[in-house]
N, C-alpha and C positions, 0 to 999 in steps of 0.2 A: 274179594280184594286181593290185590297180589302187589308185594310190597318189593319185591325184589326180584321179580321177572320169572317169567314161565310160560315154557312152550309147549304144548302137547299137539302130537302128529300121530294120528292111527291106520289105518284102514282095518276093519274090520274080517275083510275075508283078502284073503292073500289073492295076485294077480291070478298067479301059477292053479291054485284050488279054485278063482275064480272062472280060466278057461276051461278047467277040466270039468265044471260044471254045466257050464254050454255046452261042451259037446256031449257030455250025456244027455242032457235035457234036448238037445236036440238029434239025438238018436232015434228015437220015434216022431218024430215032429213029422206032420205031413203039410203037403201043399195044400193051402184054402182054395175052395171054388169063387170064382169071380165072375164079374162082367164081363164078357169081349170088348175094348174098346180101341180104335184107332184101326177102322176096318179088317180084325181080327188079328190082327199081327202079335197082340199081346193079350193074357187077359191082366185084368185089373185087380189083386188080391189087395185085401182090404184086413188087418189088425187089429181089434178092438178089445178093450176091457172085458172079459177079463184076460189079461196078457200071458197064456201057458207059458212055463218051459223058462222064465226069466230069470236071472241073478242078479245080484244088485251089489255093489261095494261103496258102504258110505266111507266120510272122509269129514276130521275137522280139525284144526287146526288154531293153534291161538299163542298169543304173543302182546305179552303185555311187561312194564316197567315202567317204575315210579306210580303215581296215587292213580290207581286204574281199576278199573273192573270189570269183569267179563263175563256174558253169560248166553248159552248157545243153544241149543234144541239141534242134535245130529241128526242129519236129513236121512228118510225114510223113505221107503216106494212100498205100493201095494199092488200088486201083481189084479189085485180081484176090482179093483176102481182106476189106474192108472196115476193115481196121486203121488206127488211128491211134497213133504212136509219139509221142513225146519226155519231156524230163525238165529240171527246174531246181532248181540246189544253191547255196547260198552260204553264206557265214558273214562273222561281223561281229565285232571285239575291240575293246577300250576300249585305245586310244591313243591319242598326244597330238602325229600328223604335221603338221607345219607351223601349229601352234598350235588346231589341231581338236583336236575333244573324244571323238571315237568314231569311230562305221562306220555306214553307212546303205546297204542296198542291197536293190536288186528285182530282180527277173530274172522274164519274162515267156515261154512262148513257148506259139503257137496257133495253128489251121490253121482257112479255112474251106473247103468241099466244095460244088458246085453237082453237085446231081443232076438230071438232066436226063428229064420224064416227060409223057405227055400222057394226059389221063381218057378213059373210054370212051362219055360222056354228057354232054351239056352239062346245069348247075345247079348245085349246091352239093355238094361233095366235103369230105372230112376225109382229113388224111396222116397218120399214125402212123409215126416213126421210133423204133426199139425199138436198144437201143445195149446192152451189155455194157462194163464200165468193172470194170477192175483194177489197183490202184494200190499202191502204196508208200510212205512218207510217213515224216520225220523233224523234229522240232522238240525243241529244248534250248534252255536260257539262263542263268542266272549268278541266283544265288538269294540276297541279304546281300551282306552285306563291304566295303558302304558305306565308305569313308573318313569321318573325323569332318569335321562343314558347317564352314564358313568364314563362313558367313553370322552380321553383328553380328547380337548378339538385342535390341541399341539400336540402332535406326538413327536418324541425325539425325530430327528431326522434321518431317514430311512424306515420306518416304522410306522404302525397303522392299529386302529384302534376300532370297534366297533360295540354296539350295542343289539340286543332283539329280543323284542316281543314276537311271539308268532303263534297261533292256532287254525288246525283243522279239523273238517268232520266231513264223510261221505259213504258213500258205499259203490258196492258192482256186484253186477248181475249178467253170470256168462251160460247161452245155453250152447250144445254142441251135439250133433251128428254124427258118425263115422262108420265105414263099411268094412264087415271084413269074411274074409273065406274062410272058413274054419275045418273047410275040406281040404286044405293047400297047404299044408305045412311049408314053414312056421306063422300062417295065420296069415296071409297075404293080407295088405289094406288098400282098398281104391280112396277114393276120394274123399275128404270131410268137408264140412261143413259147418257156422258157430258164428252165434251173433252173439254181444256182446255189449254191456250200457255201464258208465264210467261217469261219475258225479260226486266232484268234492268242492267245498266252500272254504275258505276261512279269511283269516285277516293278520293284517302283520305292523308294525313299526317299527323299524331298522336304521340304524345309523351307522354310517361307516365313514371313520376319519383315518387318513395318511399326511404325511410328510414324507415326500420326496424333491425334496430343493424349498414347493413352496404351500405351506399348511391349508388341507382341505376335509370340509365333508359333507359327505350328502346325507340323502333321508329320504325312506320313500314312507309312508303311510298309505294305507288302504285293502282295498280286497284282493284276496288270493283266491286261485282254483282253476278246476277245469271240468269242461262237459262234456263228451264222446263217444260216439257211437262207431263200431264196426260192425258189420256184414246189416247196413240199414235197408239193403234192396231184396235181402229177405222177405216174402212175404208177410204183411204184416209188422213186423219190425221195429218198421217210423215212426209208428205210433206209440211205441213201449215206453210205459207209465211205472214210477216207482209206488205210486200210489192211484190203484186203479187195476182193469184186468186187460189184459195184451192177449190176442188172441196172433202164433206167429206159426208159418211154415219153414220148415230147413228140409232140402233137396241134397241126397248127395247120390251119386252115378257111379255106376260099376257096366263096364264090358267086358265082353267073353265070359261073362258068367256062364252056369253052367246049371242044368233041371235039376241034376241029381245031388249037388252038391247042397253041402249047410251053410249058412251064410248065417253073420252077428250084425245086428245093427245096435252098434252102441249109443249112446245117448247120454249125454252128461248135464249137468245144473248144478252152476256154483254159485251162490251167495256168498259177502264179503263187506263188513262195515269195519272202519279205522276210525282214528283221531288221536290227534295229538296235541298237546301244549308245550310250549318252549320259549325260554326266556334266560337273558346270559347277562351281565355287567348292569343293571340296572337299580335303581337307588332301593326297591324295597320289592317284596311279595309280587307280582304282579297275579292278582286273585281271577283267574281265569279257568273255563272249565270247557270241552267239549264233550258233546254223544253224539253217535251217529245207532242206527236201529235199522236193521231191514228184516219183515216180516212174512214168512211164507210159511206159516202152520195157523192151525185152529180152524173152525168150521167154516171159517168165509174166507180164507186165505189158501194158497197152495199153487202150485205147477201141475195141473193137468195133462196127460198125453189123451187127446183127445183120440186119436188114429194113427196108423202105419200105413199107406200105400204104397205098394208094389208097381210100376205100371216099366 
């Protein structure tokens, strides 16, 4: 419960002890043997569980006020299965602490992964990171039961008057890719890549009156929200389910690379569930509550890195 707000922001391993890690870890790191494929031009090195040589920097985040509650599992990687764990739940009630109107709260938590690789060719390479994503996911919120507005429907003239009920609940789920040379001081970066799913609900009743010359007011009641997707031409992608398992590819491309050099293929997963309640000028309590939940831990749930491709 958090009655009076609170934000907590960590990272566990500093960026700076973060790359200093990679590149030791990838001090002895050698090229994998592969395929030939593309009539010899390149061969095909291939990444698998268990992931040598990785660092990881989790990250969570949370932000809550008024009648709220928070509760998170900081996402985790394992180098020997390629899993990634965690989870974040809250919910939010329409109360009226210390002359506040509601609940507002987020809760974040993300891990990034530096995998550590070198090509077999110097020129232009593409990485394909292939992930498995299995999730769980809840969202509710308070639907009517508005209190009658308080707001004049004459307001003095020049002046405007409103009322509002309003609740939400949602989540997102951002994954990402990113290339970099960690033989090229200061870390040169080629190209990323990051798909991305965005889903929130709620509901509202709103009243807004003015006087300017001649007395008015509207009103909207109904649903609020939005659904959205980026990078959905990702392989796989389109199909990403907050409940269910997404099997997706992210591509990102480097040229002039170089045999001898060490290269980082970072990799990120952010989870993120909000909601909120809010309520202003209305004649009593308006008794409303949201939660939103998204689940990426326990034996059937998680973010797999299935593979690394090299090609």
């Amino acid at each position: 419960m958090n009655e009076n707000g609170r934000r907590v922001g960590r990272r566990s391993t500093p960026i700076s002890i973060f790359m200093a890690g990679v590149v030791a870890a990838t001090a002895g790191f050698m090229v994998l043997a592969g395929a030939s494929i593309g009539g010899g031009a390149h061969l095909a090195l291939q990444l698998k569980a268990p992931f040598k040589g990785t660092t990881n920097t989790p990250y969570i985040s949370e932000l809550a006020s008024g009648c709220a509650t928070v509760k998170a599992i900081e996402a985790s990687w394992s180098k020997l299965t390629g899993l990634v764990h965690g989870s974040a739940t809250e919910t939010s009630k329409g109360c009226l602490p210390m002359g506040g109107s509601g609940a507002t709260v987020t809760v974040t938590t993300a891990i990034s992964v530096g995998i550590p690789f070198q090509v077999a060719s110097n020129g232009a390479h593409s990485i394909a990171s292939n992930w498995t994503i299995n999730l769980s996911s809840l969202q509710a919120h308070t639907v009517g039961h508005c209190p009658p507005s308080l707001a004049n429907p004459n307001p003095p003239l020049g002046n405007s008057e409103g009322s509002l009920c309003q609740d939400s609940a949602g989540y997102s789920f951002q994954l990402s890719a990113s290339l970099t040379d960690i033989s090229n001081y200061p870390w040169y970066t080629f190209n990323s890549s990051s798909a991305n799913r965005y889903d929130y609900a709620g509901w509202e009743d709103s009243v807004s009156c003015s006087n300017y010359g001649t007395p008015s007011c509207s009103n909207y009641t109904g649903a609020t929200g939005y659904v959205y997707s980026t990078g959905s031409n990702d392989p796989g992608f389109s199909l990403f389910t907050f409940s269910g398992s997404t099997t997706v590819t992210l591509w990102t491309n480097g040229t002039g690379m170089v045999a001898t050099h060490h290269y980082l293929l970072t990799v990120g997963i952010s989870i993120s569930a909000s909601c909120y309640t809010s309520m202003w000028n209305v004649k009593s309590l308006w008794k409303a509550s949201a939660n939103a939940s998204i689940n990426m831990a326990g034996p059937s749930h998680g973010a797999k890195l299935n593979s690394v491709t090299i090609v």
